[in-house]
Each structure stands twice: as C-alpha cells, then as structure tokens.
Biopython code that builds the backbone (N, CA, C, O; Angstrom):
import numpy as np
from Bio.PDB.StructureBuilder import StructureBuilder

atoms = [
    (1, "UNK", "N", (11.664, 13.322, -23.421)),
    (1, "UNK", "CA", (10.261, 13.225, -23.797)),
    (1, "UNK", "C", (10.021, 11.988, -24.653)),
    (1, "UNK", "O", (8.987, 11.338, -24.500)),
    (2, "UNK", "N", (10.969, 11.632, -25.575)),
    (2, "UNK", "CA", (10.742, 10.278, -26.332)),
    (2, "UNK", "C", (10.944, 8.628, -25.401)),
    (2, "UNK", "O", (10.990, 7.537, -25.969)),
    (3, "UNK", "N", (11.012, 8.783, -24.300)),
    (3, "UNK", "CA", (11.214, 8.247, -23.388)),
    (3, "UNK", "C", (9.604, 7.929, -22.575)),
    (3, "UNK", "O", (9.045, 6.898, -22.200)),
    (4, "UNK", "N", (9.374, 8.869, -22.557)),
    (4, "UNK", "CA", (8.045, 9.418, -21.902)),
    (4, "UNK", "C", (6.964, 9.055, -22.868)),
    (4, "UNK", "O", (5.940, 8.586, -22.371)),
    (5, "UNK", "N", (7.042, 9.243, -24.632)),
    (5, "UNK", "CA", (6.111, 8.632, -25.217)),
    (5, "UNK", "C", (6.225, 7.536, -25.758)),
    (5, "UNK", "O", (5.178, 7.110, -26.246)),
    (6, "UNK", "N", (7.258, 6.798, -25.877)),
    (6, "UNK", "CA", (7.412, 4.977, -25.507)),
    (6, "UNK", "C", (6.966, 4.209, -24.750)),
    (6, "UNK", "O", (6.621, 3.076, -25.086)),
    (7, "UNK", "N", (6.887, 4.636, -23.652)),
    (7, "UNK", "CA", (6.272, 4.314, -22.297)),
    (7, "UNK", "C", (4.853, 4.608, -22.296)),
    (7, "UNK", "O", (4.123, 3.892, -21.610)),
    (8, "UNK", "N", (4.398, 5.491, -22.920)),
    (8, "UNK", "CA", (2.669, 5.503, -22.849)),
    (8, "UNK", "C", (2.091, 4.712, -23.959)),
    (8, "UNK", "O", (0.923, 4.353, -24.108)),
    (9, "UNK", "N", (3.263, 4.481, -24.812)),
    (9, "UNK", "CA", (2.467, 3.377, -26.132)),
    (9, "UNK", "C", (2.758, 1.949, -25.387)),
    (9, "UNK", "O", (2.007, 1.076, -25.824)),
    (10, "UNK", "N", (3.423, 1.606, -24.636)),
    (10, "UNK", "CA", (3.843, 0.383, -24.368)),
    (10, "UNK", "C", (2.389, 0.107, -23.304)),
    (10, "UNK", "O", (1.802, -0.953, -23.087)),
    (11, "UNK", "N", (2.162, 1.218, -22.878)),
    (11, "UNK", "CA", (0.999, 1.012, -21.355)),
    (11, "UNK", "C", (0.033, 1.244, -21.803)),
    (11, "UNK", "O", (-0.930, 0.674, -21.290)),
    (12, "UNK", "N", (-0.274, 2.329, -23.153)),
    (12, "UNK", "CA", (-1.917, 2.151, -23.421)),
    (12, "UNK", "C", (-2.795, 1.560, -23.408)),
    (12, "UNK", "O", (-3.829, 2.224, -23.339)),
    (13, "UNK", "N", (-2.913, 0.497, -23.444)),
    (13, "UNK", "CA", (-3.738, -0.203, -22.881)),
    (13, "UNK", "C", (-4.213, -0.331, -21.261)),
    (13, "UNK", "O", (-5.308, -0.749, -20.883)),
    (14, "UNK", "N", (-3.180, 0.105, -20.463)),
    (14, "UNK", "CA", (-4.020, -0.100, -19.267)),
    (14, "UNK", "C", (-4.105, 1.416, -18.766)),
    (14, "UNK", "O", (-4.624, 1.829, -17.730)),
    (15, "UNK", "N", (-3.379, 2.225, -19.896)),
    (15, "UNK", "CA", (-3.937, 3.695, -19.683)),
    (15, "UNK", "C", (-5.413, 4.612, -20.136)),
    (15, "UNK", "O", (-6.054, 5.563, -19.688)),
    (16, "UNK", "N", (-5.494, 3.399, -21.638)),
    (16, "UNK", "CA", (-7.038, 3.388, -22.248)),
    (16, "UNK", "C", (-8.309, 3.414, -20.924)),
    (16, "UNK", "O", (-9.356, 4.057, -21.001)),
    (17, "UNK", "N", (-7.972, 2.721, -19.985)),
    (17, "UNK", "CA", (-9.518, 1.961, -18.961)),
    (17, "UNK", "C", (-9.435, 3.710, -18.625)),
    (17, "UNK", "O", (-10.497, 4.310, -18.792)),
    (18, "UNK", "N", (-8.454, 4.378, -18.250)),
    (18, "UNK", "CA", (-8.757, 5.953, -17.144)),
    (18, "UNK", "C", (-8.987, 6.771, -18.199)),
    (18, "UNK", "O", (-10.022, 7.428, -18.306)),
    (19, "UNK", "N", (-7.988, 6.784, -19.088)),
    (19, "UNK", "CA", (-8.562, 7.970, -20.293)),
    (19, "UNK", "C", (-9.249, 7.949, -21.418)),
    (19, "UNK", "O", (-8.993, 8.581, -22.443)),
    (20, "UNK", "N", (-10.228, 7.131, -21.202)),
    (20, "UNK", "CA", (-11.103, 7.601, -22.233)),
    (20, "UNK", "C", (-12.479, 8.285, -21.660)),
    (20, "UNK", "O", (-12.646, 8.506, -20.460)),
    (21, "UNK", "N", (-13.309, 8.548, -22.534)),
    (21, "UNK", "CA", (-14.542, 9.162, -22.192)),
    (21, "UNK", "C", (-15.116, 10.589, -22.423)),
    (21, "UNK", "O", (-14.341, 11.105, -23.228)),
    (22, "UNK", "N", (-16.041, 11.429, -22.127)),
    (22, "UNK", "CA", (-16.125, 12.425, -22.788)),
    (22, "UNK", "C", (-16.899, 13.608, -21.468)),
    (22, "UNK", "O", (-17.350, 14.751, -21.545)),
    (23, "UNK", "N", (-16.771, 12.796, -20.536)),
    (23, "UNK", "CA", (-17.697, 13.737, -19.687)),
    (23, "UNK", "C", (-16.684, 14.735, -18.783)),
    (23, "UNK", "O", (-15.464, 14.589, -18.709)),
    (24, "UNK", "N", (-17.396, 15.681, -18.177)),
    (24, "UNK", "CA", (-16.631, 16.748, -17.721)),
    (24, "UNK", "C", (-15.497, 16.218, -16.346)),
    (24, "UNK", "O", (-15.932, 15.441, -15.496)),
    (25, "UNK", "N", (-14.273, 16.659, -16.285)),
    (25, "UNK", "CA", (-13.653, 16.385, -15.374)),
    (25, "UNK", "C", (-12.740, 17.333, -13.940)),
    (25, "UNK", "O", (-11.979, 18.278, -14.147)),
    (26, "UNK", "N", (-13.080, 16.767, -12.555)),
    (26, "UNK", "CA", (-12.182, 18.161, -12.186)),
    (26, "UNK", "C", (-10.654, 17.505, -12.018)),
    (26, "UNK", "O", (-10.651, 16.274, -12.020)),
    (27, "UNK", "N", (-9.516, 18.077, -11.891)),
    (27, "UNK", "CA", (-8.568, 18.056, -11.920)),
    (27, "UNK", "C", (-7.891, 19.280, -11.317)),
    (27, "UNK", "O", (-8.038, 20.433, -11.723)),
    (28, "UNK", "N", (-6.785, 18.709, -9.838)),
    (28, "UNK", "CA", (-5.924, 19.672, -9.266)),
    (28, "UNK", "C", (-4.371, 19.071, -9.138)),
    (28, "UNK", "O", (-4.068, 17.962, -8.698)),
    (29, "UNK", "N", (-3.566, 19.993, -9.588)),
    (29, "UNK", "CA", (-2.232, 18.892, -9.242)),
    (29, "UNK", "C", (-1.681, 18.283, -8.456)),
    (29, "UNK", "O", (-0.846, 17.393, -8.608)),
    (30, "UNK", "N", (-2.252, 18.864, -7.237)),
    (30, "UNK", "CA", (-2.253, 17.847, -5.994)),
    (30, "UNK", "C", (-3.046, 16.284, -6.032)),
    (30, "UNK", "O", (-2.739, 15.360, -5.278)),
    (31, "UNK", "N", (-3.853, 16.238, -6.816)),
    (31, "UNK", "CA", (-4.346, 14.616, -6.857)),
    (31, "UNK", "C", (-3.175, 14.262, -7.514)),
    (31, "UNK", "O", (-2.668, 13.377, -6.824)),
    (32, "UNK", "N", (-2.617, 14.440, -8.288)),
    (32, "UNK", "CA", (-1.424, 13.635, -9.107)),
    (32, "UNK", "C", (0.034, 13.268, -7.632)),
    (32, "UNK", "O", (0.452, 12.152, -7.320)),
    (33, "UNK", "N", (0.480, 14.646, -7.019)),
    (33, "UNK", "CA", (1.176, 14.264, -6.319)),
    (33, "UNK", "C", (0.756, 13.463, -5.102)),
    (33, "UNK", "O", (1.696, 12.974, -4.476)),
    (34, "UNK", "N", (-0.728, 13.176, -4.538)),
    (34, "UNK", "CA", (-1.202, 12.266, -3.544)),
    (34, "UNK", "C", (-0.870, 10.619, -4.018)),
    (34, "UNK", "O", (-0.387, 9.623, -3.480)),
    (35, "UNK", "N", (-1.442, 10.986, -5.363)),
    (35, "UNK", "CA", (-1.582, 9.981, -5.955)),
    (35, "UNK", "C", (-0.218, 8.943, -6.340)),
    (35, "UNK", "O", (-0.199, 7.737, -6.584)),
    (36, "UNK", "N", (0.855, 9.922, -6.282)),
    (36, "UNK", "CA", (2.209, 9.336, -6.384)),
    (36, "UNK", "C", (2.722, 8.961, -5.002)),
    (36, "UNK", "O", (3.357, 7.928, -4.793)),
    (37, "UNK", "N", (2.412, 9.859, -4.068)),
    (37, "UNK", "CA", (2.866, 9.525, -2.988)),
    (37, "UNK", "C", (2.182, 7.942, -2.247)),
    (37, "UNK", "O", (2.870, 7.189, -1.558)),
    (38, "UNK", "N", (1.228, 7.786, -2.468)),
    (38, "UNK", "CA", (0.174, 6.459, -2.290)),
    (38, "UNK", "C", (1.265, 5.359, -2.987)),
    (38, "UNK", "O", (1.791, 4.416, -2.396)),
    (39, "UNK", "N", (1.423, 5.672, -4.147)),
    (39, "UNK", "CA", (1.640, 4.537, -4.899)),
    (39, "UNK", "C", (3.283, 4.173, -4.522)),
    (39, "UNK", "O", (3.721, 3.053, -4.786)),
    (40, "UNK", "N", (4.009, 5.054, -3.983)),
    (40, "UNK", "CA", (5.436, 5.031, -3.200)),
    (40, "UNK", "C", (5.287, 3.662, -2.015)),
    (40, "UNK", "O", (5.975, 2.644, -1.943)),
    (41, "UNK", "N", (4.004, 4.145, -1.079)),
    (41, "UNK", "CA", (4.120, 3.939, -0.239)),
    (41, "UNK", "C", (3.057, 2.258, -0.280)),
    (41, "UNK", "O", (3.316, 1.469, 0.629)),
    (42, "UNK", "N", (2.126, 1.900, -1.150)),
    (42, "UNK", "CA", (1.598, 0.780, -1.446)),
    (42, "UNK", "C", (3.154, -0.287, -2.270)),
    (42, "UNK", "O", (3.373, -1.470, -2.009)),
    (43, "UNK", "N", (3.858, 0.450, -3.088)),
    (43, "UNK", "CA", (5.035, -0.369, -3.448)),
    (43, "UNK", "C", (6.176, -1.078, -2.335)),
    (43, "UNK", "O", (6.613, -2.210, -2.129)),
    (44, "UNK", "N", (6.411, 0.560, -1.647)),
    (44, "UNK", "CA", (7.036, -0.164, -0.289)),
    (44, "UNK", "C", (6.585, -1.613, 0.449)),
    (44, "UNK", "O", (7.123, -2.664, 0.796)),
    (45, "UNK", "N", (5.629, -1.165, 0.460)),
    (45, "UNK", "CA", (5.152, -2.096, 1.679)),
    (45, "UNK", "C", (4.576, -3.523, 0.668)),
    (45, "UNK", "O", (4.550, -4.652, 1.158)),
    (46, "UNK", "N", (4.255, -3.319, -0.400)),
    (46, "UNK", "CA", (4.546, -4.927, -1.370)),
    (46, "UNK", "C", (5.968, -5.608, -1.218)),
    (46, "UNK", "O", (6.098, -6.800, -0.941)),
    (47, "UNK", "N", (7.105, -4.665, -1.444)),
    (47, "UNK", "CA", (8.870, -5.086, -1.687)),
    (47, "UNK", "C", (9.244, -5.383, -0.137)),
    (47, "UNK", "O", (10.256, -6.038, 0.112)),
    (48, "UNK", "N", (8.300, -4.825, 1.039)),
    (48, "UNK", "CA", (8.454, -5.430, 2.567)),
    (48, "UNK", "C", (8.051, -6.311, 2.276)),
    (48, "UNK", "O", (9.000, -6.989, 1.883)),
    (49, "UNK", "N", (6.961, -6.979, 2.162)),
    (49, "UNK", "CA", (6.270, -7.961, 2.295)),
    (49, "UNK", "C", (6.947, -8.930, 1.587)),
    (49, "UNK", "O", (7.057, -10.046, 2.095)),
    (50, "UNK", "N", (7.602, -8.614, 0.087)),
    (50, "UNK", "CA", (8.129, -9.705, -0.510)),
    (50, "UNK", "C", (9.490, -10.062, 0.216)),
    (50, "UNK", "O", (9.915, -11.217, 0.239)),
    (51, "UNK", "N", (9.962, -9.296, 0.641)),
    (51, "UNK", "CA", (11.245, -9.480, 1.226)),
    (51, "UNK", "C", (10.863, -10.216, 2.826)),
    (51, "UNK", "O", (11.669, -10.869, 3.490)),
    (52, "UNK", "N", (9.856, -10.003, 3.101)),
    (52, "UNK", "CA", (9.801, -10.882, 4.246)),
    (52, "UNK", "C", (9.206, -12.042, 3.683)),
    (52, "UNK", "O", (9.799, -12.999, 4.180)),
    (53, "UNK", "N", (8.266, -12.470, 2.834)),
    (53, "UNK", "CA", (8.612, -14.083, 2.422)),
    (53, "UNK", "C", (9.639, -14.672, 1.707)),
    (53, "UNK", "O", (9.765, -15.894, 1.779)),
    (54, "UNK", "N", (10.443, -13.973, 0.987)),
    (54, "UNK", "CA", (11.782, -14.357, 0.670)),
    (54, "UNK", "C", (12.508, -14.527, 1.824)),
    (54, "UNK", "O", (13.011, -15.643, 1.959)),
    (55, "UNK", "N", (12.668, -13.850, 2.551)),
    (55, "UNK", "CA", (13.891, -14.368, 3.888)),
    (55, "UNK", "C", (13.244, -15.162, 4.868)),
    (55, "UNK", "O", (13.856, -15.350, 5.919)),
    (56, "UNK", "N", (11.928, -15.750, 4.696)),
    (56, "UNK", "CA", (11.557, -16.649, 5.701)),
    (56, "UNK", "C", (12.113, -17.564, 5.396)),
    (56, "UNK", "O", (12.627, -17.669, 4.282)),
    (57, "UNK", "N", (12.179, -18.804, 6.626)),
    (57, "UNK", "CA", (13.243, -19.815, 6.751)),
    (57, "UNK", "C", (12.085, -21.225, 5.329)),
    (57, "UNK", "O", (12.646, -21.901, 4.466)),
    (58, "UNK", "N", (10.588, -21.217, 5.583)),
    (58, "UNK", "CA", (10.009, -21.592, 4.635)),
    (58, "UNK", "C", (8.991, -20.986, 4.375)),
    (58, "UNK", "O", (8.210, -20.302, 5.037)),
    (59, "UNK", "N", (9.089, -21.434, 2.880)),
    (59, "UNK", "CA", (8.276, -20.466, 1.581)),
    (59, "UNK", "C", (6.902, -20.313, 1.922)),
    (59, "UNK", "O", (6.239, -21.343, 1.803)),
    (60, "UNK", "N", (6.470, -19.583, 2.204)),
    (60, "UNK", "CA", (4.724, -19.930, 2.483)),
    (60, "UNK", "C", (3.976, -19.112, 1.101)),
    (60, "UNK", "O", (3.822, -17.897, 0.976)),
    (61, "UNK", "N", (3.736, -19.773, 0.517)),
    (61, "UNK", "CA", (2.527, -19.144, -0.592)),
    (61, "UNK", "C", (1.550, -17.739, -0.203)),
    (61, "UNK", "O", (1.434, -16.720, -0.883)),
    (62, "UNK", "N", (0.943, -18.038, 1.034)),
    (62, "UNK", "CA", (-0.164, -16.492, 1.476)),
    (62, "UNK", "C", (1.170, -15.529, 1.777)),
    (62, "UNK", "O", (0.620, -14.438, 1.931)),
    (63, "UNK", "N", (1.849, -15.418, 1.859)),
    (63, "UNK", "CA", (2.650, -13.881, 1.891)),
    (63, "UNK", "C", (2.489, -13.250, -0.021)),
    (63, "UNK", "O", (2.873, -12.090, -0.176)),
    (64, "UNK", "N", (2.205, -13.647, -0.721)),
    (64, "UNK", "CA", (2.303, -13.539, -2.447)),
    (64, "UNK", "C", (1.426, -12.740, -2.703)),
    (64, "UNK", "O", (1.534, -11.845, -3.541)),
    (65, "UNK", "N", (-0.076, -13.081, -1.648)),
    (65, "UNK", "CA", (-1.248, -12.026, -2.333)),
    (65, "UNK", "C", (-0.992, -11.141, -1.931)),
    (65, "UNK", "O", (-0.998, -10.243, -2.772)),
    (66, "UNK", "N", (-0.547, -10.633, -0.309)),
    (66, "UNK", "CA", (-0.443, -9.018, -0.370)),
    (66, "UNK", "C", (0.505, -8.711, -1.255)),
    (66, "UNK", "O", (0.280, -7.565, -1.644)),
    (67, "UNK", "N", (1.850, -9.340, -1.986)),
    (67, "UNK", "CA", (2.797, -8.968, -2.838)),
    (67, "UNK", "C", (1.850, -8.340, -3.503)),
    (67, "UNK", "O", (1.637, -7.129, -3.439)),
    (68, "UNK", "N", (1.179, -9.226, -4.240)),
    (68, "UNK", "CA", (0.086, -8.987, -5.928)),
    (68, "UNK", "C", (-0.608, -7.739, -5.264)),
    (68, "UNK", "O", (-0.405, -6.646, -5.791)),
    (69, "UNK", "N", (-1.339, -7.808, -4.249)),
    (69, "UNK", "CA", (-2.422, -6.374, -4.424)),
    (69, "UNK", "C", (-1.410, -5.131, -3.886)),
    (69, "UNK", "O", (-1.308, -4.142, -4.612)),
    (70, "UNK", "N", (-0.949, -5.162, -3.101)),
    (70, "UNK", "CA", (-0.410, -3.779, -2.945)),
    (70, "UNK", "C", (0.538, -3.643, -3.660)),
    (70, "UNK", "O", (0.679, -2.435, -3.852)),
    (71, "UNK", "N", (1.739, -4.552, -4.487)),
    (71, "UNK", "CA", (2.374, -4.048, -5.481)),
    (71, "UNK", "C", (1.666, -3.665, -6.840)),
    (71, "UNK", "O", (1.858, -2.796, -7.692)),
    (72, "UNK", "N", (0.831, -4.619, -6.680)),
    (72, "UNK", "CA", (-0.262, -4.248, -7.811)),
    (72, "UNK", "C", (-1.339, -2.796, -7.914)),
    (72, "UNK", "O", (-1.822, -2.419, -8.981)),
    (73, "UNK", "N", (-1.522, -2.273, -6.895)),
    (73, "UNK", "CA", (-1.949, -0.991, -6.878)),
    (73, "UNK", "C", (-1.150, 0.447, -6.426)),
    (73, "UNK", "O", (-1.482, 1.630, -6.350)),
    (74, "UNK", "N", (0.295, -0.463, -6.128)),
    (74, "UNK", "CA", (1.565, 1.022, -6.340)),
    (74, "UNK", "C", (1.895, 0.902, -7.843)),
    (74, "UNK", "O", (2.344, 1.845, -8.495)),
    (75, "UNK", "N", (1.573, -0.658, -8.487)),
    (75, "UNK", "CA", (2.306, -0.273, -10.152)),
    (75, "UNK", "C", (1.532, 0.310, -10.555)),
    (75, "UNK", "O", (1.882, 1.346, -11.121)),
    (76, "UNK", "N", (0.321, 0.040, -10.504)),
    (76, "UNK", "CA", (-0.810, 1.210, -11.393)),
    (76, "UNK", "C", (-1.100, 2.667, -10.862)),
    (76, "UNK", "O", (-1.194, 3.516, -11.748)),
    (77, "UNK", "N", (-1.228, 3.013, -9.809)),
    (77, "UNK", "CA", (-0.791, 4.074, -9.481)),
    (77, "UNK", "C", (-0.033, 5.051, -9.871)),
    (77, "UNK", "O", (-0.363, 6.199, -10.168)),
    (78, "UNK", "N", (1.588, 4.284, -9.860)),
    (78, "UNK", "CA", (2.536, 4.765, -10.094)),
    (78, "UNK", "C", (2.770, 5.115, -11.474)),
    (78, "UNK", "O", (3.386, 6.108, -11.862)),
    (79, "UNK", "N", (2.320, 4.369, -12.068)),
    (79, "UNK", "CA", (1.771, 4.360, -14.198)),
    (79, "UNK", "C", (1.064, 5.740, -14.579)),
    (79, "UNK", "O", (1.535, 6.636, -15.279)),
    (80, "UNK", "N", (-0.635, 5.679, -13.717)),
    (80, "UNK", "CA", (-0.573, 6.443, -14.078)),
    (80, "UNK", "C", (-0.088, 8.034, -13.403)),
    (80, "UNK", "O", (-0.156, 8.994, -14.171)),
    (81, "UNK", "N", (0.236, 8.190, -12.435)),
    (81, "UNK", "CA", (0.586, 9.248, -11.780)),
    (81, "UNK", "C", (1.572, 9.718, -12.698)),
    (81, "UNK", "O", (1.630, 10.894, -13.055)),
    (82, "UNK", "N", (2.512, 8.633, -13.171)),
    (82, "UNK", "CA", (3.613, 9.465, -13.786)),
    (82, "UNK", "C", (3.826, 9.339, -15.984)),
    (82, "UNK", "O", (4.481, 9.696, -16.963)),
    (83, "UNK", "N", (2.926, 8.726, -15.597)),
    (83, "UNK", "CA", (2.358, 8.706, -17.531)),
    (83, "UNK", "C", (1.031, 9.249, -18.205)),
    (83, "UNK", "O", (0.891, 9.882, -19.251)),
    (84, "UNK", "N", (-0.049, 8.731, -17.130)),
    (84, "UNK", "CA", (-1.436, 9.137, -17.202)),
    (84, "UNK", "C", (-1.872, 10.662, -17.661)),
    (84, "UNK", "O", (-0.956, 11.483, -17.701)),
    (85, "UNK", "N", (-2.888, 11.000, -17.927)),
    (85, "UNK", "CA", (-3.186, 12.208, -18.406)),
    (85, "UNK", "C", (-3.796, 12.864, -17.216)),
    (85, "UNK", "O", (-3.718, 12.246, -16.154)),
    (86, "UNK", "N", (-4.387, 14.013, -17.229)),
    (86, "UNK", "CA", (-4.966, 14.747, -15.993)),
    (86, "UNK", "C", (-6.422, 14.060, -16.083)),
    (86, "UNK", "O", (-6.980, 13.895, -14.998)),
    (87, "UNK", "N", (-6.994, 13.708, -17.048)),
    (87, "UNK", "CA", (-7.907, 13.040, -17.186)),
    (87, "UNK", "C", (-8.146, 11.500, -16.528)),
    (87, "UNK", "O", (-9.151, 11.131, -15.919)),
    (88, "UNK", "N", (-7.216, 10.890, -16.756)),
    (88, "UNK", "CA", (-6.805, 9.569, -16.253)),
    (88, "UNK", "C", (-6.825, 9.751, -14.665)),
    (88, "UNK", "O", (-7.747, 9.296, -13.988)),
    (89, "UNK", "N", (-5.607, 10.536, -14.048)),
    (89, "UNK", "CA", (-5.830, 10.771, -12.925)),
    (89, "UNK", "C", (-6.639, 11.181, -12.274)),
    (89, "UNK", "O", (-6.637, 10.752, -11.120)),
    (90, "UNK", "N", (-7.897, 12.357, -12.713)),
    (90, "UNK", "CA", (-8.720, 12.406, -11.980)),
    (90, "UNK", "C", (-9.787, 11.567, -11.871)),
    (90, "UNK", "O", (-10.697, 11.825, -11.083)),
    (91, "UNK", "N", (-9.794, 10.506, -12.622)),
    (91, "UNK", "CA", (-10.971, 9.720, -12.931)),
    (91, "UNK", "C", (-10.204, 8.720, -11.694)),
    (91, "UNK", "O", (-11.045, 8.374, -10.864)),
    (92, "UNK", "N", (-9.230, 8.348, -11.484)),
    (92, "UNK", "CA", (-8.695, 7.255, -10.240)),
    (92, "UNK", "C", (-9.310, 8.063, -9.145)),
    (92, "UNK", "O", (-10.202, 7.481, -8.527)),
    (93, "UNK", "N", (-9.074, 9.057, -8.842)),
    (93, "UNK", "CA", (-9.178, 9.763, -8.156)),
    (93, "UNK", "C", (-10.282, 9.613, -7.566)),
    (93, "UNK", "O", (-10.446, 8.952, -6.540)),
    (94, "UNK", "N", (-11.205, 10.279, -8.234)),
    (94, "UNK", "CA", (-12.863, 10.340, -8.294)),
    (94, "UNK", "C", (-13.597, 9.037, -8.058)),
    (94, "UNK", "O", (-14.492, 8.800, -7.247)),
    (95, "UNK", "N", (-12.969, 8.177, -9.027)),
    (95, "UNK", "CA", (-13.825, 6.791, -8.560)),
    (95, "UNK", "C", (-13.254, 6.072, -6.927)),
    (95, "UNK", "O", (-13.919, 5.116, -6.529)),
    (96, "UNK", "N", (-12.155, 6.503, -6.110)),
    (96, "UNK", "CA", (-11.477, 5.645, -5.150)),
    (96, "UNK", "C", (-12.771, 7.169, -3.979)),
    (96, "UNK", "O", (-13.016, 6.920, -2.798)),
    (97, "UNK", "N", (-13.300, 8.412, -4.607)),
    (97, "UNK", "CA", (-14.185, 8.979, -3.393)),
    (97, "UNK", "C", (-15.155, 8.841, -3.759)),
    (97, "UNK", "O", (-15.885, 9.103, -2.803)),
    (98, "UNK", "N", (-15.789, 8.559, -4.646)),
    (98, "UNK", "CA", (-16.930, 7.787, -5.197)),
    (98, "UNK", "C", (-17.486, 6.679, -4.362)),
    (98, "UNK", "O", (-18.666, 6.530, -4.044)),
    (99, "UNK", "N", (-16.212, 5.733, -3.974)),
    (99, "UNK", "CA", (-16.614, 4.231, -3.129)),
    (99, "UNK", "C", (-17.151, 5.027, -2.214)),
    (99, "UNK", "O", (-18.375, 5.122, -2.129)),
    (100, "UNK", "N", (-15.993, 5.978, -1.084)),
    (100, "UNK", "CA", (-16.137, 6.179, -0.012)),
    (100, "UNK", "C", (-17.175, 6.998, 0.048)),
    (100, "UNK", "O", (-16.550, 7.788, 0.757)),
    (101, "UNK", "N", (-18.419, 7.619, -0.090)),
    (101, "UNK", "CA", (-19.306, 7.936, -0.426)),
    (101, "UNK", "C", (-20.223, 6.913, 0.044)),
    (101, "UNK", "O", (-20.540, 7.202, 1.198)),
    (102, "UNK", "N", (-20.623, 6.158, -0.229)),
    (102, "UNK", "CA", (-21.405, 4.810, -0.618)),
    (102, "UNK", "C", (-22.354, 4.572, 0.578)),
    (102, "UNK", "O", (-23.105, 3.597, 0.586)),
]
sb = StructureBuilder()
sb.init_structure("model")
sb.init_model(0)
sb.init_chain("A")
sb.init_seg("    ")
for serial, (resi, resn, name, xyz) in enumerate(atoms, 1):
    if name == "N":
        sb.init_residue(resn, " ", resi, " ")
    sb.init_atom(name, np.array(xyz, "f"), 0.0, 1.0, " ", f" {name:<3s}", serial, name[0])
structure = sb.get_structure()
C-alpha cells in the first residue's frame, strides 16, 4: 500500500484534472476493468508502432505521433485505472460517452 500511495503523490497532478469536483457520480467496477483493458490494448499497439519505426531500415519521424497518442492514452488510462479514485474513473468514463452522444 505505501507503494500505491507514492505513486498517487508523484501523479497528483494529473490525477487532480479527474478527481476533483463535487457533483454526483455513477460508478460500476466494470468501468475500471474496461477501462484497464483499453489502456492494455492502446499501449500495445503504441510499443507496435514504436517497434515498427525502430526496426525500419530509415527513421521516419510520422511513425512518433501514433507512438505519443496511443501510448499517451494507454499511460493515462492505465494511471488512472490503477491509481485513480472511483471518482476519477467514472468521470473518464462519462466524459469519453458524453462525446459519443453529441
């Protein structure tokens, strides 16, 4: 557990943007495990991607952004799925069916 609250002082800050606020929230533990499973599978496919511009014969720069966004939305994901509060998570949650709504 002291492991676990090192790690949320080191990230508060980008755990602050999901958990704060005061309004009512729903929360099921299945958004947490979707939510991990997403972020498995957005990491994968960043560490493919990097590994296929690393082993190309030359470096091409556009293989980097899908690195950045989909590794970039399995690290946060993955942050908060496995640090985040139930609060935090349902607010990712909510705002990613919120868009789809629209």
């Amino acid at each position: 557990m002291h492991l676990k609250h090192l790690l949320r002082r080191l990230f508060s800050p980008l755990l602050g943007l999901f958990e704060g606020g005061n309004e009512p929230y729903q929360y099921k533990p299945s958004y947490r495990k979707i939510l991990l499973v997403f972020a498995l599978l957005f990491s994968a496919l960043g560490a493919f991607v990097l590994w296929l511009a690393l082993s190309a014969e030359t470096l091409q720069l556009g293989y980097f952004l899908p690195v950045l966004v989909f590794g970039g939305i399995g690290l946060l994901s993955l942050l908060v799925g496995l640090l985040g509060t139930d609060r935090a998570v349902s607010r990712l949650w909510h705002s990613a069916r919120s868009r789809d709504r629209r």
